[in-house]
C-alpha positions in Angstrom: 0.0 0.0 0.0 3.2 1.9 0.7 4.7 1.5 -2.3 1.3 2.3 -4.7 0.9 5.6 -2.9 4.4 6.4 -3.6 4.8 5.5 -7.1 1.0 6.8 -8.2 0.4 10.3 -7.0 -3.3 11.4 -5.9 -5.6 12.6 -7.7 -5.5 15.7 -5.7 -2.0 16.7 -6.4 -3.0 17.9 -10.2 -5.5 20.4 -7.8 -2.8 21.9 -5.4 -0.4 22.8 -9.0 -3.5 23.9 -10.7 -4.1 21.3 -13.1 -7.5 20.9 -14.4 -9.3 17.8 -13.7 -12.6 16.7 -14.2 -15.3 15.3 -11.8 -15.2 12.0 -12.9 -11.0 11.9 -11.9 -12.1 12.9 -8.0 -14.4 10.1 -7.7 -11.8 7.8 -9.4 -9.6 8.9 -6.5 -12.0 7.0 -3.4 -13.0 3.9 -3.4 -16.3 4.0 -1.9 -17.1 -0.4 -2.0 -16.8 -2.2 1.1 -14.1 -4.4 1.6 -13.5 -6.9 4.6 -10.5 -5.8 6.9 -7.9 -8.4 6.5 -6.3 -9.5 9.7 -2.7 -9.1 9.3 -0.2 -12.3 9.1 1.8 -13.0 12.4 -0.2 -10.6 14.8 0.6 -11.4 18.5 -3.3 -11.4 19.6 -3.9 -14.0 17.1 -4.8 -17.4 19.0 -6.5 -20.2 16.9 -8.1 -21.9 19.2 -9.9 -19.0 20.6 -14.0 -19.6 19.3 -15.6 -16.4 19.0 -15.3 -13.3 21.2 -19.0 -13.1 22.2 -20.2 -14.6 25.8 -22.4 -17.5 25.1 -23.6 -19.5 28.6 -23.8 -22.8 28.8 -27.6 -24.1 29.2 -26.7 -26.9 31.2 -25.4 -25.4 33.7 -28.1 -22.7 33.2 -31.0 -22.1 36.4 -34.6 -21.6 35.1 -35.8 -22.4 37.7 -34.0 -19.3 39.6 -35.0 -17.1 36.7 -38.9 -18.0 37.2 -38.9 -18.0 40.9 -37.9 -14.3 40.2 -41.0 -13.3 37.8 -44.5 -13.1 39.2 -46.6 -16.4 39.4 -49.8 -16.0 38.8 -50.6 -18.7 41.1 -49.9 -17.0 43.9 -53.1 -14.6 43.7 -55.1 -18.2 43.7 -54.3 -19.6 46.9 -56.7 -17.8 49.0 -60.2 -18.9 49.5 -61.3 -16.0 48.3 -60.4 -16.2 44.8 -63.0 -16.9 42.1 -61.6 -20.3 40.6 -61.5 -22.2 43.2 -64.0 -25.0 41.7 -60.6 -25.6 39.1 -60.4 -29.3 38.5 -57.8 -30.7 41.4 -56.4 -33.5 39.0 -55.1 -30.5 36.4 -53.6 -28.3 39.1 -52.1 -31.4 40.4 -50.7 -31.9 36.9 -49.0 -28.7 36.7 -47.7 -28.8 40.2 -45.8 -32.2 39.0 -44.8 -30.8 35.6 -43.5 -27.2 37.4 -40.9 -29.9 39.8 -39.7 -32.3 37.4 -38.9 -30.0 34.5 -37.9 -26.9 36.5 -37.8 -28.0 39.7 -39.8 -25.2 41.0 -42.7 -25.6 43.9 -46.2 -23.8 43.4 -46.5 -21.5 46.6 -49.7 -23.0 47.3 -48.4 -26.6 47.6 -45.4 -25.5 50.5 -46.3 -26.0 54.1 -44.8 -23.4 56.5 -42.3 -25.7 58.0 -40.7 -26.5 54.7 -40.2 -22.6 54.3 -38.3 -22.8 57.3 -35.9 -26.1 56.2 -35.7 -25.1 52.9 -32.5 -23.4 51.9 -32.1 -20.0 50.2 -32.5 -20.4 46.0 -29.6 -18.9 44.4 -30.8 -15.9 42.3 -27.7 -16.1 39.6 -29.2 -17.3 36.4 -25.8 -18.4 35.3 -24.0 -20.9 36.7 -20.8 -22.1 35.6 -21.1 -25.9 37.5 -23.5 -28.0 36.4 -25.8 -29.4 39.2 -25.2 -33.0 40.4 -27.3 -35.5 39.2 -30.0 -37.8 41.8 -29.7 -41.0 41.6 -31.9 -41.7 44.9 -34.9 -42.9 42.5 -32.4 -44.5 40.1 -34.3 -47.7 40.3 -37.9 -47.0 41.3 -40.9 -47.8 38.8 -43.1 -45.1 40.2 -43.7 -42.5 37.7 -43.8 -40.3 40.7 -39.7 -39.6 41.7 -38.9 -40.8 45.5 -38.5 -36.7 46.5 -41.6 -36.3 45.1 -44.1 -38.6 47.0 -45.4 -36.5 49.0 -47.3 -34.8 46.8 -50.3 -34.6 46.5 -50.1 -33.3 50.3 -52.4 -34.6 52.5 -53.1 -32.8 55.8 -51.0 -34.1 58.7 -53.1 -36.0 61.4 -53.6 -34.4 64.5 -52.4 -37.0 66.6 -54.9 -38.4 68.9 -55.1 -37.6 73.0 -55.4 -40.1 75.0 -57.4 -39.3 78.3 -55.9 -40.2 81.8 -59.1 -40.6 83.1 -61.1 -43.6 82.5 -64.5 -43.0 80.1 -66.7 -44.9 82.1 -66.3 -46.9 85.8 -68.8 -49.5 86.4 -68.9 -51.4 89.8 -67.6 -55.3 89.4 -68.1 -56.7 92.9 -67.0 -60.1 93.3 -64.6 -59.8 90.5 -62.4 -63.0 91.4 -58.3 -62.1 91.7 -57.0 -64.7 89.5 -55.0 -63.8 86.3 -54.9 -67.0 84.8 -59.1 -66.3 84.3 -60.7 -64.6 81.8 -63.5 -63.0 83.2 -64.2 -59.8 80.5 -65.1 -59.9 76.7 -66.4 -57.5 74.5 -68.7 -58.2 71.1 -69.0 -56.6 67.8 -72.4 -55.4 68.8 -70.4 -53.0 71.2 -71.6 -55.0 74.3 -69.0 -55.5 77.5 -69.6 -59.3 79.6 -68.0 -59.6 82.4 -67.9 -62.3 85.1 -69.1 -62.0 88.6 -68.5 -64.9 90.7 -71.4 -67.0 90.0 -73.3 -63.9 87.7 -72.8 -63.0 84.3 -73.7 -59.1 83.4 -74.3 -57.6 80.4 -73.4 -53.8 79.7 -74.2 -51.7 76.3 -72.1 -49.1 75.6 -74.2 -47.5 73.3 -77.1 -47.4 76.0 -75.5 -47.8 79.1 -78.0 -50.5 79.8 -76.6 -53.4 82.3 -78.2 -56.9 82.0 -78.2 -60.1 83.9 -77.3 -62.6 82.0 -77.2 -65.8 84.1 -76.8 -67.2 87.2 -74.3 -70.3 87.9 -76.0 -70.9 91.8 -73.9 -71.0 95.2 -71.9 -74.4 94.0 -70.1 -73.2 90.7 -68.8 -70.1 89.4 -67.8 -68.7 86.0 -64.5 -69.2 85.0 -64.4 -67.7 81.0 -66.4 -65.5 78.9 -65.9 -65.0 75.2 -68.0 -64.2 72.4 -68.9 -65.0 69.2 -67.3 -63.3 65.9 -71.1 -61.9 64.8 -71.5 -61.4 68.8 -75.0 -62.5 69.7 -74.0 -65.6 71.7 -72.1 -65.9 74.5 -69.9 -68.6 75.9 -69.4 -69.3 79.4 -66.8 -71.4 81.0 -67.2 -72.7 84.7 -65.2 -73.9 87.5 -66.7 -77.7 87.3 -65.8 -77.9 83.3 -68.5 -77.3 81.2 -69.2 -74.9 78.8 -72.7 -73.7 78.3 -74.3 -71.2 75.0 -76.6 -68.1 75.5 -78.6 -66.1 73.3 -77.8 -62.9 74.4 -80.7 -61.3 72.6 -83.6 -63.1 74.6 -81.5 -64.5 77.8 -81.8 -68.2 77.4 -79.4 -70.8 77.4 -79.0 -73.3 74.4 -76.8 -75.9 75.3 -74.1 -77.5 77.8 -71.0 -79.0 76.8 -69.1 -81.0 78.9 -65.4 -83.2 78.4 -63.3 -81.2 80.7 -62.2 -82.6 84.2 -60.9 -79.4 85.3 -62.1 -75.7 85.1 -62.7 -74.0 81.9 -60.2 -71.1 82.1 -59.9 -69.9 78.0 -61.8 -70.2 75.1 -61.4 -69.0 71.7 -64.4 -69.1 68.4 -63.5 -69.5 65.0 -66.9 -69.9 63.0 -68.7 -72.2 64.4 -65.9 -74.3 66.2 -65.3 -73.3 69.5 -62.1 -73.9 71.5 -61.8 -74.2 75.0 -58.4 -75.0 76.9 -58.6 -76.3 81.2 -56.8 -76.8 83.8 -57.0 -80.6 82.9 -54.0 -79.5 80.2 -56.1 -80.6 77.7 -57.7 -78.5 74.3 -61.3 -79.5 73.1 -62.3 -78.3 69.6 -66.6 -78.4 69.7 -68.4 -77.8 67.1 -71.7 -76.0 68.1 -74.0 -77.4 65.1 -73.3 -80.9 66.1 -74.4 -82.8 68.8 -71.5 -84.3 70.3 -69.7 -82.2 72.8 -66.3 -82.3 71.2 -64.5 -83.3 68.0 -61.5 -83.1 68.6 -59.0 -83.1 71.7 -55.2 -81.3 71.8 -53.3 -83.1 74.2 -49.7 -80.8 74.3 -49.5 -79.0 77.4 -48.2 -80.0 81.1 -50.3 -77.6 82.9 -53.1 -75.6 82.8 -54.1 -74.2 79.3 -54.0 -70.3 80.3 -55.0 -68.8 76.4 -56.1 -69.3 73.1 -56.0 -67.4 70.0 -57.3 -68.5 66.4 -54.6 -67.2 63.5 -56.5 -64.3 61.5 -56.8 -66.8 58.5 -58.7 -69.1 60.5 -56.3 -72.1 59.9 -53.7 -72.4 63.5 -54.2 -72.2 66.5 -51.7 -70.6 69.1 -52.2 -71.7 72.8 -50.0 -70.4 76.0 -49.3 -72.8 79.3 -48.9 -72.2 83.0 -45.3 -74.6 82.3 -44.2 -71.4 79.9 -44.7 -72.9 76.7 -46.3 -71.7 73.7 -48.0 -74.1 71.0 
């Protein structure tokens, strides 16, 4: 460029000495095109690997969900009760709560209880960051299409947990109550009626009406040893001291039946359907069935000492039954 400014003088030259020249000869002297600026060969600034000198962030490592929590939610101005929409349809609210945590991990104000406010940590207002954020694997292998941090919604209101009172509901005089643990003396039916065993006396109480009944009366030479009743609760079973086992109706007061086979007292018994259980002091286990006329089917011979309890598995199939030796069968 040097050298063609030296060797060709400008067209304004032939001006200064007075030369006439033309229009067209000025124009001739500018070049008014655009060219491209052409870096120059060797400069020290030049660095090839360098991309391009604009700032581009990296969306990975990008926070939208920083950048929304910063613009107004229009969701807000719907969580109180006094808002217009509140007959929206739960499942689509719902819908948008998920989508609003799984793609920008962002929670609806509505949706956050005030303890979580409080555990929470601070969101980072930056909408650039220049880490990307770790990965959870906690839910890795869960088939839920609900992620593990993410169960709890849709929140359910937490349970008010319940008071128990120290002082007792309801105190109802058991005189003659005998003092032997190894007796089971009180039941209580599905009907919501309490049986309890008075020496020789059986009462009746309804907790719906209060109402106390006498049941039966064993006379001066026995006394009741067991009560238990059914699993649809209208009959009662009562064990004495001399070994048998007799059936009420509770509903109209009358005995049914007596069952005998123990030689001892009758101090457990246990339904299931219509086979009743009853274990003695004898050590011994009859299985009756009430619908037949035999007194017992079956007899459970296992234990050393006096049969103390009874209990039918839920299914209905085994039989568990406890010993004064300290054995369990």
């Amino acid at each position: 460029l040097k050298r063609s400014l030296a060797s060709e003088p400008p067209a304004w030259e032939g001006a200064m000495d007075g030369s006439p020249q033309s229009p067209g000869n000025w124009e001739s002297a500018y070049d008014y095109s655009l060219r491209t600026p052409v870096r120059k060969r060797g400069s020290e600034n030049e660095n090839p690997e360098s991309g391009s000198d604009r700032f581009i962030p990296s969306r990975e490592s990008t926070n939208l969900a920083s950048g929304l929590s910063m613009l107004e939610d229009p969701r807000v101005k719907n969580c109180s009760p006094q808002a217009s929409d509140l007959t929206k349809d739960e499942n689509k609210d719902l819908y948008d709560q998920l989508l609003r945590i799984e793609i920008l991990g962002q929670r609806s104000p509505c949706s956050e209880r005030p303890d979580d406010k409080v555990l929470r940590r601070q969101e980072v207002t930056n909408l650039f960051r220049f880490q990307p954020q770790p990965v959870v694997t906690d839910d890795l292998f869960s088939l839920s299409p609900v992620p593990l941090r993410n169960c709890s919604i849709p929140q359910t209101p937490r349970k008010v947990p319940r008071k128990v009172p120290k002082v007792p509901f309801k105190v109802l005089d058991a005189p003659h109550l005998q003092d032997d643990f190894y007796l089971n003396l009180v039941d209580w039916s599905q009907t919501n009626v309490l049986s309890v065993g008075l020496s020789s006396c059986v009462y009746l109480w309804s907790a719906c009406t209060s109402r106390v009944t006498k049941l039966c009366d064993l006379g001066s030479e026995d006394a009741v040893t067991s009560v238990a009743w059914t699993q649809r609760g209208s009959h009662l079973a009562v064990g004495t001291a001399k070994g048998d086992v007799q059936i009420w109706d509770s509903q109209q007061c009358r005995k049914l039946r007596t069952m005998t086979g123990h030689r001892g007292r009758v101090g457990t018994m246990a339904w299931n359907g219509y086979i009743l259980s009853t274990g003695s002091r004898d050590h011994n286990i009859l299985h009756r069935d009430v619908r037949q006329p035999e007194h017992y089917m079956a007899k459970l011979q296992g234990h050393r000492q006096e049969v103390c309890g009874l209990r039918w598995s839920f299914d209905e199939q085994q039989l568990a039954s406890g010993g004064n030796e300290n054995k369990l069968h």
